[in-house]
C-alpha atoms as one frame of an Amber mdcrd trajectory, in Angstrom:
protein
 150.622  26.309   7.364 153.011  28.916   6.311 154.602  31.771   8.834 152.695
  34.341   7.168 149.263  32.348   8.377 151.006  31.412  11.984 148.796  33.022
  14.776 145.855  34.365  12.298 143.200  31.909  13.654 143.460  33.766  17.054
 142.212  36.890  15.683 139.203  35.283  14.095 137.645  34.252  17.222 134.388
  35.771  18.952 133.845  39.361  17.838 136.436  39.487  15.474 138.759  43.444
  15.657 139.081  43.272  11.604 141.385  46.340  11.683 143.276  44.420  14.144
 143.401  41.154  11.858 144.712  43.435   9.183 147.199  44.962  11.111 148.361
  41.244  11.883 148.195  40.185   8.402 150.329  43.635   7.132 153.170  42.644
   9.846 152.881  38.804   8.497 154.000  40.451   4.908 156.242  43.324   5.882
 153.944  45.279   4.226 152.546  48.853   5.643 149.180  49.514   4.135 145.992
  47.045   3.449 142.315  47.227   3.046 139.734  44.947   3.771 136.668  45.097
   1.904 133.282  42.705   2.358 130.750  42.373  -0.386 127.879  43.930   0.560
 124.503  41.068  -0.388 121.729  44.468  -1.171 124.596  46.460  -3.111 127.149
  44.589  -5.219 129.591  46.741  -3.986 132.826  45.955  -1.866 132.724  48.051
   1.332 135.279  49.086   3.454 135.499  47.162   6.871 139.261  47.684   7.568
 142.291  49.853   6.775 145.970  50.624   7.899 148.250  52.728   6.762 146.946
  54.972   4.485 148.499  58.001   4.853 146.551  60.589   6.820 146.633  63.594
   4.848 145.197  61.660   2.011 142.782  59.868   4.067 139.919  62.567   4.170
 139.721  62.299   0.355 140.409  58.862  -0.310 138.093  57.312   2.093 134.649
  58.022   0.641 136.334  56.752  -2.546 137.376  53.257  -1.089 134.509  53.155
   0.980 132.084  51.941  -1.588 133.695  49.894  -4.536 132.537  48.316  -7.790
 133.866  45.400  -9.102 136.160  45.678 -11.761 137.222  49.404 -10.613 140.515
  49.732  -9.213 142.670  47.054  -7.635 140.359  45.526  -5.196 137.838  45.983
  -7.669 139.259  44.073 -10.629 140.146  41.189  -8.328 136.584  40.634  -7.461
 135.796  40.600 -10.939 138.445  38.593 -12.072 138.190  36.314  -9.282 141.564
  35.910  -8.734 144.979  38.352  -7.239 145.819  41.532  -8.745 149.279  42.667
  -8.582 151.374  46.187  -9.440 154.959  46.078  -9.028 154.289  49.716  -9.161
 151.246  51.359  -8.305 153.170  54.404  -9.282 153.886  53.746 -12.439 150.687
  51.704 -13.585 149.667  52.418 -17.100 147.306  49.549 -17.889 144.412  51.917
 -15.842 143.559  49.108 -12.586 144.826  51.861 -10.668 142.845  54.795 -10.019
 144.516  58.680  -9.742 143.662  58.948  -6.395 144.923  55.840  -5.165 148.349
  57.193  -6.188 148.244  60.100  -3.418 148.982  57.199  -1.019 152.075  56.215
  -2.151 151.822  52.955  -2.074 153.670  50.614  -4.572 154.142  47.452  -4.446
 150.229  46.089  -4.323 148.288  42.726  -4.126 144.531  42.404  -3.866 143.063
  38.962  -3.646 139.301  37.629  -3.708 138.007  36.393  -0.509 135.892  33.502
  -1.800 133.012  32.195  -0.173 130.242  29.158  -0.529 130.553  28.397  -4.433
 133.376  30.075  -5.178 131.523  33.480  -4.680 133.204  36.976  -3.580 132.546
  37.640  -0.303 135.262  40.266   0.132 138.821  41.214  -1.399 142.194  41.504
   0.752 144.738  44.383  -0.384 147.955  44.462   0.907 150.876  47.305  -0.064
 154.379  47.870   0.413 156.092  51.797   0.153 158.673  50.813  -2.622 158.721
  48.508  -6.223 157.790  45.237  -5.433 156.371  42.002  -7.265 154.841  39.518
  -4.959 156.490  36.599  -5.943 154.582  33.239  -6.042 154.654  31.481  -2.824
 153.266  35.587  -1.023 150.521  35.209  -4.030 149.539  31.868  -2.198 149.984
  32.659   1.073 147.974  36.146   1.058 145.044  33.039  -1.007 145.506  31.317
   1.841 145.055  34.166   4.782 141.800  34.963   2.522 140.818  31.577   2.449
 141.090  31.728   6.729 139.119  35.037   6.724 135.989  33.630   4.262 133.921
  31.767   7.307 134.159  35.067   9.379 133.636  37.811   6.602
């Protein structure tokens, strides 16, 4: 078990505080923003169960936006549909179109979003994790952040 998974299975006891677990994970990566999204059965769509650090003036407009997402839109998004991590060194600066205009207002960077895979390889949920400045997750955070998803998939 890596650091970055140390102390994890503590927050995924009894009724599990999944903007706490977040907030755990984000320290585990030195990262300052992440969403946690769980696929909802009736819709198709990943919805919003936690979030940290987006910024709160943006907040009011980007949460109806992130609330409610399709696979293959946007980071989380294309992760689910791709079944497998996205990464932007630069959210910034992204001109391949996985991120969305709106997701720019928060700053954000450096980003990783990885499936959460459930009972026959299914998504159950994606895991998105950010950093403020340039940054490519390098392999061993890729499989670690798999890993931390792979912890959350009996509880989501």
């Amino acid at each position: 078990m890596s650091n970055r998974t140390t102390g994890l299975a503590a927050h995924l006891v009894g009724s599990i505080d999944w903007n706490e677990t977040l907030a755990h994970i984000l320290k585990s990566f030195e990262c300052v923003t992440g969403t946690m999204h769980r696929t909802d059965a009736s819709t198709g769509l990943l919805t919003l169960i936690a979030h940290q650090g987006i910024p709160p003036q943006v907040l009011p407009m980007l949460l109806p936006k992130i609330d409610n997402i399709p696979f293959g839109k946007g980071i989380a998004g294309c992760a689910a549909q791709r079944k497998e991590a996205v990464q932007l060194c630069n959210l910034q600066e992204d001109l391949g179109g996985v991120a969305k205009p709106d997701a720019r207002k928060t700053n954000v960077q450096g980003a990783l979003a990885v499936p959460v895979l459930g009972a026959e390889g299914k998504v159950i949920g994606v895991l998105g994790i950010g950093k403020m400045q340039p940054y490519e997750f390098n392999d061993s955070e890729v499989a670690d952040l798999n890993s931390v998803a792979a912890l959350l998939a009996p509880k989501l």
